[in-house]
C-alpha positions as CSV (number, residue, x, y, z in Angstrom):
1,X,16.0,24.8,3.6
2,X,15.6,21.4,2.6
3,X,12.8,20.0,-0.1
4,X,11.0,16.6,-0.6
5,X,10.3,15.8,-4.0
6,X,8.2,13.1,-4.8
7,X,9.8,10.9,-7.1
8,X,7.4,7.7,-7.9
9,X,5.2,4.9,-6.3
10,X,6.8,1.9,-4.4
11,X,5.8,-0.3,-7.6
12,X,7.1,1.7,-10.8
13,X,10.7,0.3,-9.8
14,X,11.2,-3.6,-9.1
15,X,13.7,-4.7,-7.1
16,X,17.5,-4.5,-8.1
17,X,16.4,-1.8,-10.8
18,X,17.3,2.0,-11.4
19,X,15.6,4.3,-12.7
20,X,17.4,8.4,-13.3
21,X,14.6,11.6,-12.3
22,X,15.2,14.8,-13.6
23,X,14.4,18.0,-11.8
24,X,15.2,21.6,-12.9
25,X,18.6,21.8,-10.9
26,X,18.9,18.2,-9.8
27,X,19.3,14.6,-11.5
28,X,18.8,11.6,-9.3
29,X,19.4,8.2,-9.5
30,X,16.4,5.9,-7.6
31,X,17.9,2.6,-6.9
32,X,15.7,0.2,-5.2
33,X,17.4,-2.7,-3.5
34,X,14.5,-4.7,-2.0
35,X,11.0,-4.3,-1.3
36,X,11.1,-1.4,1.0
37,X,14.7,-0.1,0.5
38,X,15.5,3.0,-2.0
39,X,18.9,4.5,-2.2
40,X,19.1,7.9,-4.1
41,X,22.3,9.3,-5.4
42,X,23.6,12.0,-8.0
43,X,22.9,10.5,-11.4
44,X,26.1,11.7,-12.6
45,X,29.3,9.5,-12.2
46,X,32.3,11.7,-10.9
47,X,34.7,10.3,-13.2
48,X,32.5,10.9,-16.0
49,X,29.2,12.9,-16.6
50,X,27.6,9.4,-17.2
51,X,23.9,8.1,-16.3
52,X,24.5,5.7,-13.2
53,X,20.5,4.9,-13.5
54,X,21.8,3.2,-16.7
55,X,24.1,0.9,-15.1
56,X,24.0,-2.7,-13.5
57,X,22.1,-2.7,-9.6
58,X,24.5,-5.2,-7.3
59,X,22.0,-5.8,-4.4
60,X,23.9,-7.9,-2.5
61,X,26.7,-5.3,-2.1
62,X,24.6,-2.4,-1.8
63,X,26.3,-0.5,-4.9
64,X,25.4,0.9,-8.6
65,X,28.1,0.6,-11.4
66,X,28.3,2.9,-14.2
67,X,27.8,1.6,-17.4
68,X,30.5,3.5,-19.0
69,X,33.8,2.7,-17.2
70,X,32.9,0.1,-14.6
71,X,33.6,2.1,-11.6
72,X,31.0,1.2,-8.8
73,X,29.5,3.9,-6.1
74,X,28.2,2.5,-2.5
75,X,24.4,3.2,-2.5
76,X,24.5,4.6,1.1
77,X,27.5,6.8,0.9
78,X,28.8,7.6,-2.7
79,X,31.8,6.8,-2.1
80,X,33.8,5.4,-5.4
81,X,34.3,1.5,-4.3
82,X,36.4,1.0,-7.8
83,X,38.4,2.7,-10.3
84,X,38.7,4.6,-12.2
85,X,36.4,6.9,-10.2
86,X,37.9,8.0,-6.9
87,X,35.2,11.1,-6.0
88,X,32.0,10.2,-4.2
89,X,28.6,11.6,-5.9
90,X,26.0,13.0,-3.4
91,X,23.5,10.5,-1.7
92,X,19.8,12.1,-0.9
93,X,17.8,11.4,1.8
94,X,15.0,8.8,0.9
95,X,11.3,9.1,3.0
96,X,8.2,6.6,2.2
97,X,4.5,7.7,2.3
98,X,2.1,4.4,1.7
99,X,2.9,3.6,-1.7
100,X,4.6,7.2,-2.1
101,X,8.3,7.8,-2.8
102,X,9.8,11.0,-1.9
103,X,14.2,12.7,-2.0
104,X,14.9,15.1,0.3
105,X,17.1,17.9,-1.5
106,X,19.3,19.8,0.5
């Protein structure tokens, strides 16, 4: 059964920023692209346990890099867009109330 999770308001990330959520069985990765458009995806990369919420947002391509190795993840999908990473990480479901953002967790 799936769960929302409310993660932040609208205005505690800015545009082209991360920010990593921790839960008690989940860590999450709250990218938000533009004003009303929030990706979530596994905070971990899957070449490396490494915060993606640390790394660089690229807007205009719609993907995250990891700070550690460079590889980059597509914010819709997961999927690995460059090496060394070749494993997606899970993307989550992302639903707006007002002001409210929520995850849905499978």
């Amino acid at each position: 059964m799936a769960e929302r999770v409310r993660l932040c308001s609208r205005d505690e990330i800015a545009p082209g920023e991360a920010r990593r959520f921790d839960g008690p069985t989940w860590r999450i990765a709250l990218v938000r692209v533009a004003d009303d458009e929030f990706h979530a995806l596994g905070d971990r990369c899957s070449h490396e346990d490494y915060s993606l919420a640390e790394g660089e947002v690229w807007t205009d391509e719609r993907e995250i890099e990891c700070p550690r190795h460079g590889s980059t993840f597509d914010l819709t999908t997961g999927d690995a867009c460059s090496l060394p990473a070749t494993k997606p990480v899970p993307v989550y479901e992302v639903e707006m109330d007002g002001d409210e953002v929520s995850v849905v967790l499978p």
